[in-house]
C-alpha positions as CSV (number, residue, x, y, z in Angstrom):
1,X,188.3,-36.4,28.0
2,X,191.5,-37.9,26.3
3,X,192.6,-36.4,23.3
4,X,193.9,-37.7,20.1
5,X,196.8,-36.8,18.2
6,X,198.8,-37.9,15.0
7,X,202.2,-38.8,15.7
8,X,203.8,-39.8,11.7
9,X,201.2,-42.2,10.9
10,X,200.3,-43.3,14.2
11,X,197.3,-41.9,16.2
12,X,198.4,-42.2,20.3
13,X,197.0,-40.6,23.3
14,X,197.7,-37.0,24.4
15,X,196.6,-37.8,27.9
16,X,193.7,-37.6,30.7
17,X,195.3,-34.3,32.3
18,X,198.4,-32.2,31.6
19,X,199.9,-33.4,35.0
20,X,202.0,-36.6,34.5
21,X,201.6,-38.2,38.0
22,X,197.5,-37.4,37.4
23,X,197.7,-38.9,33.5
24,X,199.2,-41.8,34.9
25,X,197.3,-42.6,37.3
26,X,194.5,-42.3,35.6
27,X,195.9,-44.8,33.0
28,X,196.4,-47.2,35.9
29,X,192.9,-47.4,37.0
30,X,191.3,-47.8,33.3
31,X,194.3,-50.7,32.9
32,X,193.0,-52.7,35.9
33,X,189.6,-52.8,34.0
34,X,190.3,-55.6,31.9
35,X,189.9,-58.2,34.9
36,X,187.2,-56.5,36.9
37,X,189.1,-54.2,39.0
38,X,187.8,-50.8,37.8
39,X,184.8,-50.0,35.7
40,X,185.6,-47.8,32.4
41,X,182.6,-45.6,33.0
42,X,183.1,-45.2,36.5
43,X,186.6,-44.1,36.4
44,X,185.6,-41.3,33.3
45,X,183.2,-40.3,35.3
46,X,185.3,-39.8,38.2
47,X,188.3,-38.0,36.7
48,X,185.5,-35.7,34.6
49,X,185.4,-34.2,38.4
50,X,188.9,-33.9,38.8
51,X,190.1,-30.4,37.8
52,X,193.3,-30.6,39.7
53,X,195.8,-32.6,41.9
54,X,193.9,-31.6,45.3
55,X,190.5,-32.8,43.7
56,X,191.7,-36.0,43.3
57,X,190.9,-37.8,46.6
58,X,187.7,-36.1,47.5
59,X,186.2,-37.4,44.4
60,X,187.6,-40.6,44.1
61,X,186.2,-40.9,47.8
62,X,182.9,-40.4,46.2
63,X,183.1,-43.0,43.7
64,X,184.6,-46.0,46.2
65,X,182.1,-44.9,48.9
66,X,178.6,-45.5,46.3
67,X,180.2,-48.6,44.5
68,X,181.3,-50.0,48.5
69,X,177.7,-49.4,49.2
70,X,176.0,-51.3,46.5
71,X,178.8,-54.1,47.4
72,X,176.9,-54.2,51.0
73,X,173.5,-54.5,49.9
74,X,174.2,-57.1,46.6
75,X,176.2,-59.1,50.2
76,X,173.6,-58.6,52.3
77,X,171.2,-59.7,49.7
78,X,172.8,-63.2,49.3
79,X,174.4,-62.4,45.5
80,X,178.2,-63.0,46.5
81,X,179.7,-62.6,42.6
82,X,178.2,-59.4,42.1
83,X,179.5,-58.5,46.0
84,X,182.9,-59.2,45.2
85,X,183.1,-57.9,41.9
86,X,181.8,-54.4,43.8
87,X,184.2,-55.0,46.8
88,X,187.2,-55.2,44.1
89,X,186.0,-52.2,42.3
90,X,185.5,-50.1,45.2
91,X,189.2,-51.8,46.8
92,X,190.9,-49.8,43.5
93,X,189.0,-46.5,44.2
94,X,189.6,-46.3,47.7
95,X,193.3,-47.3,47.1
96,X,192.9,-43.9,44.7
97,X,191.7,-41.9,47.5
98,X,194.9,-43.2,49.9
99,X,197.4,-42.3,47.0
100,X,196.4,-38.4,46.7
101,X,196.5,-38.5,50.6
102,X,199.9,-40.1,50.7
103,X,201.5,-36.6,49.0
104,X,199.5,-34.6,52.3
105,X,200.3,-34.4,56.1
106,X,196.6,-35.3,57.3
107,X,197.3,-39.0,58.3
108,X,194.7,-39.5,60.0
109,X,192.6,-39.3,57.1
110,X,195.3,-41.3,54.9
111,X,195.0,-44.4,57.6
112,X,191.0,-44.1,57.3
113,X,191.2,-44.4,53.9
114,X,193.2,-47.3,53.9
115,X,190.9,-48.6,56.3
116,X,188.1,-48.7,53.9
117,X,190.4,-49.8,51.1
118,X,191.7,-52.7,52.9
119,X,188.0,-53.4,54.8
120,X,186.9,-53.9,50.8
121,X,189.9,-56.2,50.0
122,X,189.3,-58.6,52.5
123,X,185.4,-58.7,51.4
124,X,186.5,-59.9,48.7
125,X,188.4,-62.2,50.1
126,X,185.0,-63.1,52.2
127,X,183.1,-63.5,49.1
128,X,184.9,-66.2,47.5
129,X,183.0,-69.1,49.0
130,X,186.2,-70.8,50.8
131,X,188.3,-70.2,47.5
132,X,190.9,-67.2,49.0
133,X,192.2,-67.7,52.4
134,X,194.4,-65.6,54.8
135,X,197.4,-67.5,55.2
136,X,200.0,-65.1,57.3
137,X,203.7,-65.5,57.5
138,X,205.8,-65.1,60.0
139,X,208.2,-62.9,60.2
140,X,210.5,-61.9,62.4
141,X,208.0,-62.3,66.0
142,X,205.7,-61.1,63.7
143,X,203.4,-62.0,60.9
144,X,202.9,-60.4,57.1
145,X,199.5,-60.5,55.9
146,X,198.8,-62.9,53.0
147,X,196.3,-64.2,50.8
148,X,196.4,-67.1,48.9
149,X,194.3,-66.8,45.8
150,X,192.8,-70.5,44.6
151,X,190.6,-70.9,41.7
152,X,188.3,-73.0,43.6
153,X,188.2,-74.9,47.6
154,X,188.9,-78.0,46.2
155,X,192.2,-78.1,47.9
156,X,193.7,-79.0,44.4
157,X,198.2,-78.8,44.5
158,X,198.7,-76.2,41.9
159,X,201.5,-74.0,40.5
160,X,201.5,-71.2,42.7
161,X,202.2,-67.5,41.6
162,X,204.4,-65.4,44.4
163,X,203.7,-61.7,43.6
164,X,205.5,-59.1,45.3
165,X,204.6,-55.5,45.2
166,X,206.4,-52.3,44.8
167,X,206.6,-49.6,46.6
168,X,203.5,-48.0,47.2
169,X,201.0,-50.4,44.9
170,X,198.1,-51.5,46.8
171,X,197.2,-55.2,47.0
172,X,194.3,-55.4,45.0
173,X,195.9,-53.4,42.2
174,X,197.8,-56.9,41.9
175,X,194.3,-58.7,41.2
176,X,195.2,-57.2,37.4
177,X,198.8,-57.3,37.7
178,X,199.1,-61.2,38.2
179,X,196.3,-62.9,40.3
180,X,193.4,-62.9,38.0
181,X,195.3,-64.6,35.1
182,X,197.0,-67.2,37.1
183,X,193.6,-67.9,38.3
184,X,192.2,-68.3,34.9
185,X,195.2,-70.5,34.4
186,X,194.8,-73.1,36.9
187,X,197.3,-71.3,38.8
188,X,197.3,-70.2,43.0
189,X,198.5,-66.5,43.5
190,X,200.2,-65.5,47.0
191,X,199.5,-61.8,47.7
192,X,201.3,-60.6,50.9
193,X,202.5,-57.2,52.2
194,X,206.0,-57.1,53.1
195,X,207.4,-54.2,55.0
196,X,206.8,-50.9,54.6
197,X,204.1,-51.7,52.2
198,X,200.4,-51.4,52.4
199,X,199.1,-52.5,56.2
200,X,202.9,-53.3,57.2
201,X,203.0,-49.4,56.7
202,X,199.6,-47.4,57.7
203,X,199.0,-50.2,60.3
204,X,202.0,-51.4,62.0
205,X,204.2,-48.9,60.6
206,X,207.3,-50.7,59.0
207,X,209.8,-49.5,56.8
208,X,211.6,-51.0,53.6
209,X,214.6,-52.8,53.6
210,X,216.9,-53.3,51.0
211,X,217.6,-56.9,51.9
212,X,214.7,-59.0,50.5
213,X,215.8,-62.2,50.8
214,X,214.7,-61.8,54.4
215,X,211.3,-61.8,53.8
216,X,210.5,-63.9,50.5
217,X,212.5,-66.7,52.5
218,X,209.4,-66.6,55.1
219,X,206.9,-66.5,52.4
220,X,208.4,-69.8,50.8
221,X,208.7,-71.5,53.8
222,X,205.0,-71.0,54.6
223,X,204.1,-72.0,51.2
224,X,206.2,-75.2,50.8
225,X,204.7,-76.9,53.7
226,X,201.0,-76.6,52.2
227,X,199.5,-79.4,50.4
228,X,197.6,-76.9,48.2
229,X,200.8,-75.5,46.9
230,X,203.2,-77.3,43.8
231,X,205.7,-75.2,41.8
232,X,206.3,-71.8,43.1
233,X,207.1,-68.9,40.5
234,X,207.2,-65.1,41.1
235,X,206.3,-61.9,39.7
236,X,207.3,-58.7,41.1
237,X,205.8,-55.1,40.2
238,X,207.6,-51.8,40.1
239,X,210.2,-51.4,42.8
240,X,209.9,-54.9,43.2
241,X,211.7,-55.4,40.3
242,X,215.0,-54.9,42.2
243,X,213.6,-56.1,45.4
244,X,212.7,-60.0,43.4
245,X,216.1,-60.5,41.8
246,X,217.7,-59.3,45.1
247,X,216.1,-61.9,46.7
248,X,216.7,-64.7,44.1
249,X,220.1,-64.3,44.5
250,X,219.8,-66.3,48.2
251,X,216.7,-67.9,47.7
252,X,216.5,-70.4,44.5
253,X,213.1,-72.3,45.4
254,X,211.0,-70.6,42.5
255,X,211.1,-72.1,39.2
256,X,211.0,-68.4,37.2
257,X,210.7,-65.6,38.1
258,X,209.1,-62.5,35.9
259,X,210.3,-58.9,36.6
260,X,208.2,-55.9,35.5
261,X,210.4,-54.1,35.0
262,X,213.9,-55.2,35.8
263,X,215.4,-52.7,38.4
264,X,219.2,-52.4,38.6
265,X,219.4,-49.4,40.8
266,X,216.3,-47.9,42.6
267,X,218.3,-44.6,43.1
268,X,218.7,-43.0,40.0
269,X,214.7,-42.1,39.5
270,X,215.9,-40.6,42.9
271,X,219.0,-38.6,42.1
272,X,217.7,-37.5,38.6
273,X,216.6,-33.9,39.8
274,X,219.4,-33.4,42.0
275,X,222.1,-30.3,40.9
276,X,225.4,-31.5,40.8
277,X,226.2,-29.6,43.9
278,X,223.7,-31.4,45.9
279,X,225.0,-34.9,44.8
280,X,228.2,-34.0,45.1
281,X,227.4,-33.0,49.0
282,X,225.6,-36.4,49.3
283,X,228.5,-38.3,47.5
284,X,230.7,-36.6,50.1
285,X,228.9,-36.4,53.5
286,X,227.7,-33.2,53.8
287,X,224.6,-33.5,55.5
288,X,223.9,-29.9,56.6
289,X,224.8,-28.2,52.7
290,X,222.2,-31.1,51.3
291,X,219.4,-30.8,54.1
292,X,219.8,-26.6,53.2
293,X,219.7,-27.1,49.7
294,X,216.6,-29.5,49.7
295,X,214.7,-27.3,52.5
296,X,215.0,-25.2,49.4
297,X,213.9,-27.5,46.6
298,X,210.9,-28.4,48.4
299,X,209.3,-25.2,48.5
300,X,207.8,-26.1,45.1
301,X,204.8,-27.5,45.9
302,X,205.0,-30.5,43.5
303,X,208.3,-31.9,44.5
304,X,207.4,-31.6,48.1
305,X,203.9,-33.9,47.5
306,X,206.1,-36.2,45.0
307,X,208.6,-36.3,47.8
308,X,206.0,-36.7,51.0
309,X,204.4,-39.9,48.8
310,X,207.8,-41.3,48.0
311,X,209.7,-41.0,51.7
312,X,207.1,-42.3,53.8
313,X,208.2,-45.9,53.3
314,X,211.8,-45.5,54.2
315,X,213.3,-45.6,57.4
316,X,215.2,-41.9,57.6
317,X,215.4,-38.9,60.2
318,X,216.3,-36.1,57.5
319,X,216.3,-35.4,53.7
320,X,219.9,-36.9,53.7
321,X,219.3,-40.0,55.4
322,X,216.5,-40.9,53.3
323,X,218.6,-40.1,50.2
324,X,221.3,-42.8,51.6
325,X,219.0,-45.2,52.4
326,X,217.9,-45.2,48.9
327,X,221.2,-45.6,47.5
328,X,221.2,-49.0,49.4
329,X,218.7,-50.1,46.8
330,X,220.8,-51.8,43.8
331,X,222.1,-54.9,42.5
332,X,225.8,-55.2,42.5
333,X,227.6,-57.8,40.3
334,X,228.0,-60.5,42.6
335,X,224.1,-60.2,43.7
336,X,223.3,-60.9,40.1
337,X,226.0,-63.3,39.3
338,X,224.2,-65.2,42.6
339,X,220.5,-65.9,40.7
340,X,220.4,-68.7,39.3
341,X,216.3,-68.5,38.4
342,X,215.4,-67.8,34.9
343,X,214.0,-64.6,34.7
344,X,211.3,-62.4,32.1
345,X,212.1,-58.9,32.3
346,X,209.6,-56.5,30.5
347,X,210.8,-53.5,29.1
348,X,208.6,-50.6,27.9
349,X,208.7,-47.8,25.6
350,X,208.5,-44.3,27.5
351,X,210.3,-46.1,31.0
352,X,209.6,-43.1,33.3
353,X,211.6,-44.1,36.2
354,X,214.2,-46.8,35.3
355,X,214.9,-46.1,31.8
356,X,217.0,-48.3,30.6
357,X,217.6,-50.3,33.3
358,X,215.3,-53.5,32.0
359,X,217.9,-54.3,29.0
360,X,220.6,-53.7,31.5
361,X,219.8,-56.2,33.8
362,X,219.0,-58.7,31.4
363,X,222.3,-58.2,30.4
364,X,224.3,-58.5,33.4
365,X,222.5,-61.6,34.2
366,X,223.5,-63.3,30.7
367,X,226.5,-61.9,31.0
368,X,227.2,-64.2,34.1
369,X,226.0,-67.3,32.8
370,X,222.5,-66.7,33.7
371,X,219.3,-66.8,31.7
372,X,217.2,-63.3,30.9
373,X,214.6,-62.7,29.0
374,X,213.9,-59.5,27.5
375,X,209.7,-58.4,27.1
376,X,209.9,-55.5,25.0
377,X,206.1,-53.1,25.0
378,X,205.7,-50.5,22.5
379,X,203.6,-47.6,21.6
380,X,201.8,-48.8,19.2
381,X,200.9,-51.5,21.1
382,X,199.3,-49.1,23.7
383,X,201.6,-50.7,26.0
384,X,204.0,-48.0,26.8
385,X,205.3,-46.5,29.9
386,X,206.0,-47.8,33.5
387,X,204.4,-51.2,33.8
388,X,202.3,-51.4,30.8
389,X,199.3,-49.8,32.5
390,X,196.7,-49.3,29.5
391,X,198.2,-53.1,28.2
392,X,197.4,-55.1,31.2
393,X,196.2,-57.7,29.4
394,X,199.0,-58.2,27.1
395,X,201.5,-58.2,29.5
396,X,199.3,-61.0,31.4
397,X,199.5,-63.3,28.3
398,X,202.9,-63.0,27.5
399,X,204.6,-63.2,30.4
400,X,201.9,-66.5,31.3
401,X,202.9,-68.3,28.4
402,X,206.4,-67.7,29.3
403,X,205.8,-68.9,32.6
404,X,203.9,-72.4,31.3
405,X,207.0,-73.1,29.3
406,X,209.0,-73.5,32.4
407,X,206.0,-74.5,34.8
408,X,204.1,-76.7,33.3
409,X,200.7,-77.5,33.7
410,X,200.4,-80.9,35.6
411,X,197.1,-83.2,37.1
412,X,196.8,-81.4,40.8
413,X,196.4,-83.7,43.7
414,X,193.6,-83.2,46.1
């Protein structure tokens, strides 16, 4: 169990477990509580079971598989609310069970996870009596999968929420993110998954691209033309917080934009653990001195599952291509002096993987005429750390009533 300690005279969290990516997890699933997407009891119970990383899946497996079940029977049964509610539940513990196999090599186990997870999200999607649909977009001779989110089948034009994800997110984690509170607002949410993420990835196998504008353009296009779509805005998680503003800069059809965090340069939470030798043999080309040097770095056993969870998105053939793909990944000034959609940038206390880089964006984007606002999260708020994940909810009521000052609410037409 968590324990407490003072800090001054402040009482914060020591954590779940003494291993960081674990702790946060953990933190992760208990945030997506507040709107129905984990069950507090349920996910103490789980991690009680969980003495180390290589527990992790195996008993989150156990979890999602009993709380899928009682989804089927409550279904089966005719009780549709409580089927859904289970269906989104056991979507978050089976997207639990596909992280800790992302850092293995067994992927056929990894795809069979996501199998289940993803079988769960479109339940719920079933379960919403005509309210969700699957609307796909077209991309490139092929299509993205997408959901759009409605707070009833009425049909109604509404303000309609974008949300992209991040790297390695699943889809329903976004329920929490953004969904449920623009559905409690009046608001549509569009969920998709763009390459290299989620199905794009374990099913079709896809890779990232640096150049997003390629596929929110497709997802606009298919939302314009829809008579149960008004205003768009967007919200992008995590990675997607350089992938959004990357995008804004060639597409201007969303009336704001909110970024969580701002992400200038996806590289750095890269190059951090590098020596200076190795990023000097990346800066200058040498490819076999860096692929010797990481063959060595990898023998630790935690970079090399941190490193097998974090690669599999990216297009690359050794440790040095994958490295240089990732420096693709940034903003330069004339991308940012290009958007042109107001933007809210959070920026947390304890920033894990883009310290800093929240304030920094804002400022380049001000600095060029543009507007950015800065979100600031704090410890004792409880909302510290990469993408607020044990203040959900107040990161959902800010950045809304940010979002209904510059998209507001208006009669719907049917």
């Amino acid at each position: 169990m968590v324990a407490l300690v003072s800090h001054g005279n402040k009482v914060i969290s020591a954590g779940f477990f003494r291993d960081d990516e674990l702790d946060f997890a953990t933190r992760g699933v208990l945030g997506r509580a507040v709107r129905g997407a984990s069950e507090v009891g349920e996910v103490l119970a789980t991690i009680a079971r969980v003495g180390r990383p290589a527990d992790w899946a195996r008993e989150w497996e156990r979890t999602a598989a009993r709380v899928q079940e009682e989804a089927a029977k409550a279904h089966e049964a005719g009780h549709l609310v409580s089927a859904g509610s289970h269906y989104l539940r056991a979507a978050t513990y089976w997207a639990c069970v596909v992280d800790g196999l992302s850092t293995g090599d067994d992927t056929a186990a990894l795809k069979e996870a996501f199998r289940s997870h993803r079988e769960c999200w479109e339940a719920v999607v079933d379960c919403s009596d005509g309210a969700f649909l699957r609307v796909p977009v077209p991309y490139e001779g092929t299509e993205l999968p997408g959901y759009l989110l409605r707070p009833d089948s009425s049909g109604t034009s509404r303000p309609t929420l974008v949300v992209t994800n991040g790297s390695d997110g699943a889809l329903s984690d976004l329920w929490t993110s953004a969904a449920a509170g623009a559905l409690a607002r009046g608001w549509n949410a569009f969920l998709y998954d763009g390459p290299g993420q989620q199905a794009m990835l374990f099913e079709r196998e896809t890779c990232f691209r640096h150049d997003w504008e390629a596929v929110l353009t497709p997802v606009v296009d298919t939302l314009v033309e829809r008579p149960d779509v008004a205003e768009l805005a967007g919200y992008g998680i995590s990675q997607a917080g350089y992938w959004l503003p990357r995008a804004l800069a060639f597409e201007h059809r969303l009336a704001a934009a909110v970024l969580d965090p701002g992400v200038v340069d996806v590289a750095t939470s890269w190059m951090r653990p590098l020596s200076k030798g190795m990023r000097t043999a990346l800066e200058h080309g040498e490819r076999v001195t860096f692929n010797r040097d990481m063959g060595l770095a990898v023998r630790l056993p935690s970079l090399r599952r941190t490193l097998t969870f974090r690669a599999r998105p990216y297009a690359h053939e050794d440790w040095y291509d994958l490295f240089k793909a990732v420096e693709k990944y940034q903003l330069d000034e004339e991308t940012v002096a290009a958007i042109t959609t107001p933007l809210l940038v959070t920026d947390p206390d304890d920033e894990q993987f883009w310290p800093g880089q929240s304030s920094r964006l804002a400022e380049l984007v001000r600095g060029r005429g543009g507007r950015a606002d800065l979100l600031r999260f704090t410890v004792e708020e409880g909302a510290n750390e990469h993408v607020q994940p044990m203040g959900r909810l107040l990161t959902e009521n800010r950045m809304f009533d940010w979002l209904e000052e510059l998209v507001p609410p208006r009669p719907g037409r049917s």
